[in-house]
N, C-alpha and C positions, 0 to 999 in steps of 0.2 A: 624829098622823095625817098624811100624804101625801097630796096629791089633784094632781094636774092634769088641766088643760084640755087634750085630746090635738091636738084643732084647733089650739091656737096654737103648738105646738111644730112642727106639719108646716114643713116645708123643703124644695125641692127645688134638687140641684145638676148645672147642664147635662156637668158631667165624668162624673159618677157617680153611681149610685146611694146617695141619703144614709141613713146608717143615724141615728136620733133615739134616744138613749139616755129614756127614762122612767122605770124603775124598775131598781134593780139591788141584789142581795145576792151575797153569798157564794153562795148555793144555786141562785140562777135570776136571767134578765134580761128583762126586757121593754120592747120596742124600739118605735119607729114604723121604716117602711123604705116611704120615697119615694121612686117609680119614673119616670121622664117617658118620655114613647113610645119606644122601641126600649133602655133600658135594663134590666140582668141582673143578677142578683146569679149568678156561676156553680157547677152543680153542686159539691158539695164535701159532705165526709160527718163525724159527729160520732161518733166511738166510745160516748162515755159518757152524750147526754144526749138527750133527744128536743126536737124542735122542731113548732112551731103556727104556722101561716101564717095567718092570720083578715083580710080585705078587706073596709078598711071604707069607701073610695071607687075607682072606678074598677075594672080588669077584669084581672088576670094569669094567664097559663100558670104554674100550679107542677109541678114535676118532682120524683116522690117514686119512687124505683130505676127502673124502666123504665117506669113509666105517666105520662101529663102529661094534665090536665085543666084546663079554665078556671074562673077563679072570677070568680064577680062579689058584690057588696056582700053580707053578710051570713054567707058561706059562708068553711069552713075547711079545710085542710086540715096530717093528722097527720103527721111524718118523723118514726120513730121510732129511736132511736139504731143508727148501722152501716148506716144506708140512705142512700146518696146522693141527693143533693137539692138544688134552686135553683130560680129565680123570674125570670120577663121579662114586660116588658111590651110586648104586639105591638099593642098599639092604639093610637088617634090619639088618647088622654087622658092626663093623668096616673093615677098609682094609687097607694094609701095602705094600707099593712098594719100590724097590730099585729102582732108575732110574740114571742112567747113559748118561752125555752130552759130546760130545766131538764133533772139542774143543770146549773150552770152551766161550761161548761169552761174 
C-alpha cells in the first residue's frame, strides 16, 4: 500500500508554478499543483484524457473551454478530454490543488 502525507510534499517555487508528482501509473497521475499569487498554469488541452482540479487550500480561477469560475477549498472542477483548460491564481495567498488525469497521456 501507498499512502502519503499530501501536506508535506506541498512546495512552492517563486519561477513557476510547481507541479508535486504523488501518485502515478501507466493509466492515470495524481498531482499536487502549487500556485503562489499571480502564477498559471496556461490554457492547453488533452485529446484522450480528462482532468480534475480539486482545491484544497487557498482560491483559483479555473478555465474549462470558455467559462472560468472561482474555486475555493473544497470545490472541484471537471475538463473533460478535447476541452481546453488552465488554472491561475489572482489572489494575494498561495493555493494548493490535487488534480487528477486520467488516463494518463
Amino acid at each position: 500500500m501507498e499512502i502519503k502525507d499530501l501536506k508535506s510534499l506541498a512546495r512552492y517555487s517563486p519561477e513557476k508554478m510547481a507541479k508535486i508528482p504523488v501518485f502515478h501509473s501507466e493509466r492515470m497521475f495524481y498531482d499536487l499543483y502549487a500556485l503562489l499569487p499571480g502564477q498559471t498554469q496556461r490554457v492547453h488541452v488533452h485529446e484522450g484524457s480528462d482532468k480534475v482540479y480539486y482545491v484544497l487550500e487557498g482560491e483559483v480561477v479555473v478555465q474549462v473551454g470558455e467559462e472560468e469560475a472561482l474555486l475555493a477549498p473544497g470545490m472541484a472542477a471537471l475538463a473533460r478530454a478535447g476541452v481546453p483548460h488552465g488554472v491561475r491564481n489572482e489572489s494575494a495567498n498561495p493555493a494548493l490543488l490535487l488534480v487528477v488525469m486520467a488516463p494518463k497521456p
